[in-house]
N, C-alpha and C positions, 0 to 999 in steps of 0.2 A: 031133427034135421041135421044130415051131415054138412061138418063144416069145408067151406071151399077151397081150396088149395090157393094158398096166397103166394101172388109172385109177385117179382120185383115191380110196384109204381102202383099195385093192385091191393083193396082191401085196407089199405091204412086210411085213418081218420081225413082228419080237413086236409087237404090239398096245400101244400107250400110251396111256394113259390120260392126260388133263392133272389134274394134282393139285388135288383138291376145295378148293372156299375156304375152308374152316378152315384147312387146312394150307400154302394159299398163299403166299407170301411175297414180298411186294411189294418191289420196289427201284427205287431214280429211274431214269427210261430216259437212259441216253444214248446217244450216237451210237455205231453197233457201226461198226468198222472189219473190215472184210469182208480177206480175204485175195483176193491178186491170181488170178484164174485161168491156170489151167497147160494146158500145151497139154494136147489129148487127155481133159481135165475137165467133164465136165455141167455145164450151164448151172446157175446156181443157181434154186430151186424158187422160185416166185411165191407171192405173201402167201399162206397159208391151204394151203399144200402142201407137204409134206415129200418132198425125190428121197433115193432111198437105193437104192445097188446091188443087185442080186439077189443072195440068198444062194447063193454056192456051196456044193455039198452036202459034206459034213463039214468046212465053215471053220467058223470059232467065231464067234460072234455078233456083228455090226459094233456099233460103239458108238450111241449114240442118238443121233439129230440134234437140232439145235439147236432149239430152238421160235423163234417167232415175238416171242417176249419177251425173249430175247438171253438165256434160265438155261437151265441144262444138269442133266437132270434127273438125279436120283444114280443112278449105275451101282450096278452091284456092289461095286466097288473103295472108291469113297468109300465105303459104308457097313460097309465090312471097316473102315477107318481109321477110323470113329467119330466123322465130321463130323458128323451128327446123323443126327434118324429116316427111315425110307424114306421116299421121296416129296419133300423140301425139297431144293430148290436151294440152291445156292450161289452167288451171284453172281461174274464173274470177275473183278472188282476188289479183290473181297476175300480171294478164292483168289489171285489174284497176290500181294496183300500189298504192291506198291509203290506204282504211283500211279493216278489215278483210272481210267486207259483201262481198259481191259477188252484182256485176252489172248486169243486164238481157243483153244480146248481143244486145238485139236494142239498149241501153241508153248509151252504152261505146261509147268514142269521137270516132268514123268512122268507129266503128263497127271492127270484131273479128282483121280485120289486124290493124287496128290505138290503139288496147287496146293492143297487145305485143309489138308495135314501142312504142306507151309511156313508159310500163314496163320496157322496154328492157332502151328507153331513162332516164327514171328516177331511173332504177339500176345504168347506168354510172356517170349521172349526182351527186349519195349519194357518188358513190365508188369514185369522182373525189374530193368532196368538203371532205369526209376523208381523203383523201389523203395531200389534200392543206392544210387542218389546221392537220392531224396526231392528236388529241389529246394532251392531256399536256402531256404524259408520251413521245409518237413518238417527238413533236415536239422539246420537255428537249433531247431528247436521239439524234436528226438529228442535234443540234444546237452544241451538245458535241462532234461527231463523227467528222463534218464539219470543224469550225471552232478551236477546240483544245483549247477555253479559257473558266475558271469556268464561270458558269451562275453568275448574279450578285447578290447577295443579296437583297428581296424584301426590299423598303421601312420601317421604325418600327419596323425591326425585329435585334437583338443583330444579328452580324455577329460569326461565330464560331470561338474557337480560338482553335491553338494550344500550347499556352504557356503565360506567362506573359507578360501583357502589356508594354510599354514604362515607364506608369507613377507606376505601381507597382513594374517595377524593382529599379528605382530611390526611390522611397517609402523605399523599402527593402534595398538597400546600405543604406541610410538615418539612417534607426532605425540601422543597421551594425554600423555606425560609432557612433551612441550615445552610443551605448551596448560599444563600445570599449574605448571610450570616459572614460565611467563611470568605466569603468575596470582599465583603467588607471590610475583612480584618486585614486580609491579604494586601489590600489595596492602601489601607491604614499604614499597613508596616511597610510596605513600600516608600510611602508617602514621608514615615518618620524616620527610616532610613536616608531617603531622598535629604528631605531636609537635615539632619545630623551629619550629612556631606557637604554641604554647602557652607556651611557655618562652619564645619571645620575645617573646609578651603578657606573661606575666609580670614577665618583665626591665624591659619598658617600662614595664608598669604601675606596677610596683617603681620605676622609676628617675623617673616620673615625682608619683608622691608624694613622693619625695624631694624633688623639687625642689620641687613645691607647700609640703613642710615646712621643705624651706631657704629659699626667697621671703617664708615667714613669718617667720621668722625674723632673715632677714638686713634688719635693720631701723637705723635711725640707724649708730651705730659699730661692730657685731655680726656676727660672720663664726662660719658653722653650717660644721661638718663631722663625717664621721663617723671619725676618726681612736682607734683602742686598740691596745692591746698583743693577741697570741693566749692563747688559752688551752687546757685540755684537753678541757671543757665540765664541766657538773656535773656534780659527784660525784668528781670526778677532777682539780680544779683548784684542791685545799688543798694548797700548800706551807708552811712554817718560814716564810723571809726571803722573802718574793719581790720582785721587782725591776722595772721598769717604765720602759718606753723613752720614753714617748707623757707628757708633762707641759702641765697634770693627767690623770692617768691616765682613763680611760675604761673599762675590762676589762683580764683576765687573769688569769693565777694569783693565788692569792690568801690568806689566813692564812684557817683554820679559823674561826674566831671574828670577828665583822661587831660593826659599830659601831651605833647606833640615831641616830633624830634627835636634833637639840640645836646651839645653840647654842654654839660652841668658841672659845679662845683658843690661843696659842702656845704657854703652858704646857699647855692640858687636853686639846691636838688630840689625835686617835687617830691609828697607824701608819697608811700608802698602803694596806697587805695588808687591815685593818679597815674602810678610808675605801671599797673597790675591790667587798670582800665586802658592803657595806649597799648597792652599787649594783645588785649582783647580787638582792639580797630588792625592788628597786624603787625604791629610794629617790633622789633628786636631792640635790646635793652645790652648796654657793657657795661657789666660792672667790676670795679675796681677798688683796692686799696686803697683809704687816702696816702699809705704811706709806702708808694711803691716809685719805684726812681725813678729818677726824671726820663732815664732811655728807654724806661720798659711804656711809659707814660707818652712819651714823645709817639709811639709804635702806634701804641693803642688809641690812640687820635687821629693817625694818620687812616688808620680802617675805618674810624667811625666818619670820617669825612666823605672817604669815598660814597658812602651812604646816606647823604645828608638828609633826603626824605625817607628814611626805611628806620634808621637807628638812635638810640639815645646811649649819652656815654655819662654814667651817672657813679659817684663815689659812695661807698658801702663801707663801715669798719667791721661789719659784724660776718665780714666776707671769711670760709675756712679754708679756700685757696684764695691768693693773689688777683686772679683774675678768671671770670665768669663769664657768661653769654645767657639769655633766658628768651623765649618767646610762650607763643601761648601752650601753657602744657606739658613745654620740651626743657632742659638745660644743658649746657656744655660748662665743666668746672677742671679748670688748666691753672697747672701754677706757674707757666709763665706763657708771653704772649706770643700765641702762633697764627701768625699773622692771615696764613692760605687757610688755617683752618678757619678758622675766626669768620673770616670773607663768606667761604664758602656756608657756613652755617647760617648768614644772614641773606645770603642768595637763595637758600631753600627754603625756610619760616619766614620770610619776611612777606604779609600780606595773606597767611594762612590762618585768620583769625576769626571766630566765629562771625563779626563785624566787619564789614569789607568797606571799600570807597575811603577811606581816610589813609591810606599809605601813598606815596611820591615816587617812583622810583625814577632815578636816575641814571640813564647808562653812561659809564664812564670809561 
């Protein structure tokens, strides 16, 4: 039987349908890489035409041709494997599963159904091994959520802080206690300075009233000094006999019992210990030669009068000038008698005695 002239839409197998635009499914086009033709192989079919063999009678059904959009419409096979519903394509990029080209449906491993079972296999198989390793950021973030402990510091890298170290706070009390240290010291030496002024205003001050008191004093024949014997201090400076180095005595130990003003003689003098103790209550003390003349005598009575409550006018042989003056501490030693000085020496010590309330003065 001759064979019928096949024309376009005539004589090819099952009938297809191109799949209605709901169900279409668009993919970017790219360049289909055709396979090379083989000897003995029909020309390939021109845009808008599909060649397909004539079916021989009891072969099994050829597979469908490609369409013109480079998708291969689902066979049988795919939709036994449950790539999706009848009718959608598959494209062959993503039935390969590798990279962007497109596979020819003969060269894919097992042909259209084994190219969306690996697809399909090697989508789960990326989204599984995502999964397991998650990324640094998933894996940081599942390890934080899970277990509830900071991740640990890499290797190399300064750990962060929030405050000062162990050996910086120790550092910092350290230079604390040098700073205080030296504040200390500073303030010390200030302090011992300070005072080393004061004491030697003092002393000066001290030492220069002296002298203003001895300049008054040391007048015509009259030599001031501050020459006594020690003592215990009062309360504590009553002996029996006491004895005395400093002639006329000035201080020191001294008899319980003190002597009052008056006017004395050789017979009526009172003991050193009595003469020593009335200088301690304030009182001022002339002493004399017994053997000094009658006009120097007459003089020197006549001051101790004016003084009747402040003075004692008592005779001394062991005197090494003529005529003396003593209160508590102090002496004035003149070899003869100077009247104004005299005076005014008992206007100034008189009543300056560690012992107060026992002096009289009289203004005259």
């Amino acid at each position: 039987m001759a064979a019928k002239k096949k024309g376009p839409g005539k004589g090819r197998g099952p009938a297809t349908r191109p799949p209605s635009p709901a169900k279409r499914t668009t993919i970017p086009k790219q360049a289909t890489t055709k396979p090379p033709a083989t000897p003995g192989s029909a020309a390939p079919a021109s845009a808008g035409q599909q060649a397909a063999p004539p079916a021989a009678p009891g072969s099994a059904s050829p597979a469908p041709p490609a369409t013109s959009g480079g998708s291969v419409p689902a066979g049988p096979a795919t939709r036994a494997a449950g790539s999706g519903p009848p009718g959608r394509s598959t494209p062959p990029a993503k039935a390969a599963g590798a990279s962007g080209k497109p596979t020819p449906p003969a060269k894919a491993a097992g042909g259209p159904g084994k190219s969306a079972k690996a697809a399909a296999s090697g989508r789960s198989a990326a989204t599984g091994k995502a999964a397991a390793s998650g990324g640094p950021t998933r894996a940081a973030g599942s390890a934080k959520v899970g277990s509830g402990a900071a991740k640990p510091a890499p290797a190399g890298k300064a750990r962060p802080r929030g405050g000062p170290t162990r050996e910086e706070r120790l550092a910092a009390a350290a230079a604390a206690r040098r700073r205080q240290s030296l504040r200390n010291r500073a303030l010390l030496a200030v302090g011992v300075v300070g005072i080393m002024f004061v004491v030697s205003f003092v002393l000066v001050s001290d030492r220069r009233e002296r002298n203003s008191e001895a300049a008054q004093f040391q007048t015509g024949s009259c030599q001031f000094d501050r020459e006594s014997d020690p003592d215990a201090g009062p309360g504590r400076n009553h002996v029996a006999n006491p004895t005395f180095e400093v002639d006329p005595p000035a201080g020191g130990d001294h008899t319980a019992q003190a002597s009052g003003a008056g006017n004395f003689t050789a017979e009526t003098a009172p003991p050193d210990g009595q003469v020593v103790h009335a200088m301690e209550h304030g009182f001022v003390v002339l002493w004399h030669r017994p053997d000094l003349d009658e006009q120097r005598l007459i003089e020197l009575r006549d001051v101790a009068l004016k003084h009747p409550g402040e003075a004692l006018l008592v005779p001394r042989s062991s005197l090494t000038t003529p005529v003396a003056a003593t209160a508590w501490h102090v002496r004035l030693l003149c070899d003869g008698v100077e009247a104004d000085t005299l005076e005014r020496f008992i206007t100034t010590f008189a009543d300056k005695g560690p012992e107060k309330g026992f002096v009289t003065r009289i203004e005259g």
